[in-house]
C-alpha positions in Angstrom: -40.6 -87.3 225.5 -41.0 -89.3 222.3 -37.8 -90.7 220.9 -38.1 -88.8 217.0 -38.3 -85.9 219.4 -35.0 -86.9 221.5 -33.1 -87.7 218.2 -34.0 -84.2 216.6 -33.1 -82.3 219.4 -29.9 -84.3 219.9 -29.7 -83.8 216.4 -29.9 -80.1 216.7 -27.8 -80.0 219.5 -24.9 -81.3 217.0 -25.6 -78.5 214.7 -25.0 -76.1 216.9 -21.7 -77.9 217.8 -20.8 -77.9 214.6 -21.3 -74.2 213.6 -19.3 -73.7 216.8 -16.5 -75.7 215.7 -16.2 -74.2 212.3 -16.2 -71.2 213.6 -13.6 -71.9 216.1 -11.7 -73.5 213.4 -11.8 -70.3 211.6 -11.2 -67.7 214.7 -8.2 -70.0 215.3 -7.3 -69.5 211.9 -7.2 -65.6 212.4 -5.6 -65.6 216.0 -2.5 -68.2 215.9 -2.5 -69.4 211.7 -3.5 -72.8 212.0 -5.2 -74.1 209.0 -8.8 -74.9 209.6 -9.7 -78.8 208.6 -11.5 -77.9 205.6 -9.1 -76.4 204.1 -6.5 -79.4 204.9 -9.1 -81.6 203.5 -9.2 -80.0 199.8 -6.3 -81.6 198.1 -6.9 -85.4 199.4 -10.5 -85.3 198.3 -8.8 -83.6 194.8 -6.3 -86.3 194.7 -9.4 -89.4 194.8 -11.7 -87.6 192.6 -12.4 -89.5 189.3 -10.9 -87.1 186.2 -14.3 -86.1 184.5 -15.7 -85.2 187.7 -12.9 -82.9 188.0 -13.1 -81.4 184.7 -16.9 -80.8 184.7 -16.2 -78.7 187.8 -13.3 -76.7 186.6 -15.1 -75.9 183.3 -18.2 -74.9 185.0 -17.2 -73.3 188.3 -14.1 -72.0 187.1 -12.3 -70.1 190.0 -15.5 -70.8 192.4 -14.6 -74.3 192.4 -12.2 -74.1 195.7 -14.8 -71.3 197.5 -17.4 -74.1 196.6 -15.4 -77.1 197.9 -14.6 -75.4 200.6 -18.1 -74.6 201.6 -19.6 -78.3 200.8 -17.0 -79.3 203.0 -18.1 -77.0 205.9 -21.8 -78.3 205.0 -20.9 -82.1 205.1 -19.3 -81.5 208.8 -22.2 -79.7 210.2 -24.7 -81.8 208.9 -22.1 -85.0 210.2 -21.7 -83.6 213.1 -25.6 -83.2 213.5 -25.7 -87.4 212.3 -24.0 -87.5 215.3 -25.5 -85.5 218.1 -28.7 -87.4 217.1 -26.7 -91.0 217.3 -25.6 -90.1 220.9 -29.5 -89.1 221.7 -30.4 -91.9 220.8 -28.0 -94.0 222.5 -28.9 -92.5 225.3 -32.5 -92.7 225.1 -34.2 -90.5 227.5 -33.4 -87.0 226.3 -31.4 -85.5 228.9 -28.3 -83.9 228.6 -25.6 -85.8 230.9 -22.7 -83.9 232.7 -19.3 -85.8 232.0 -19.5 -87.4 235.3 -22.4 -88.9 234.1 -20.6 -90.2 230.7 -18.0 -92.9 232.5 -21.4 -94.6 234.2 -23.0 -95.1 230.9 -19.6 -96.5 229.3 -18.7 -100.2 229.7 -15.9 -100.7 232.0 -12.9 -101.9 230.6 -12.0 -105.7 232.2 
């Protein structure tokens, strides 16, 4: 298998991850009131964001600004967590998928 096509399925892989753990995020959310990490994430990114930014947003989404945070948020972490799945791919090199017992072999060993 080439290596694009390892890195786009690991890729891929990540993805899928990632809509799992947002939804998990979200089912926990539901179940026991936890606050999903999007959500916890909304005010520091608020708090660093230059002023005009800010405004043009408030004046042009109005009360869709949060939903729309929120959601570009969720986005970024998929597609991060995707950046990822095809990293470790790659790292890997050879397109399997590797059992956890497989993961300490791969590791260095600590001296």
């Amino acid at each position: 298998m080439s290596m694009r096509r390892v890195v786009i399925r690991g890729f891929g892989s990540g993805v899928v991850a990632g809509l799992l753990l947002v939804a998990l995020m979200y089912l926990a959310k539901l179940v026991i009131g936890t606050t999903p990490l999007p959500q916890l994430l909304q005010q520091p990114i608020l708090a660093v964001m230059p002023g005009f930014a800010f405004g043009f947003l408030i004046d042009t989404l109005q009360h869709a600004g949060k939903v729309v945070e929120e959601a570009g948020l969720i986005v970024g972490m998929i597609v991060g967590l995707g950046f990822l799945g095809g990293a470790w791919a790659w790292a890997l090199g050879d397109g399997r998928l590797c059992a956890s017992s497989d993961i300490g072999g791969r590791l260095p060993r600590a001296q």
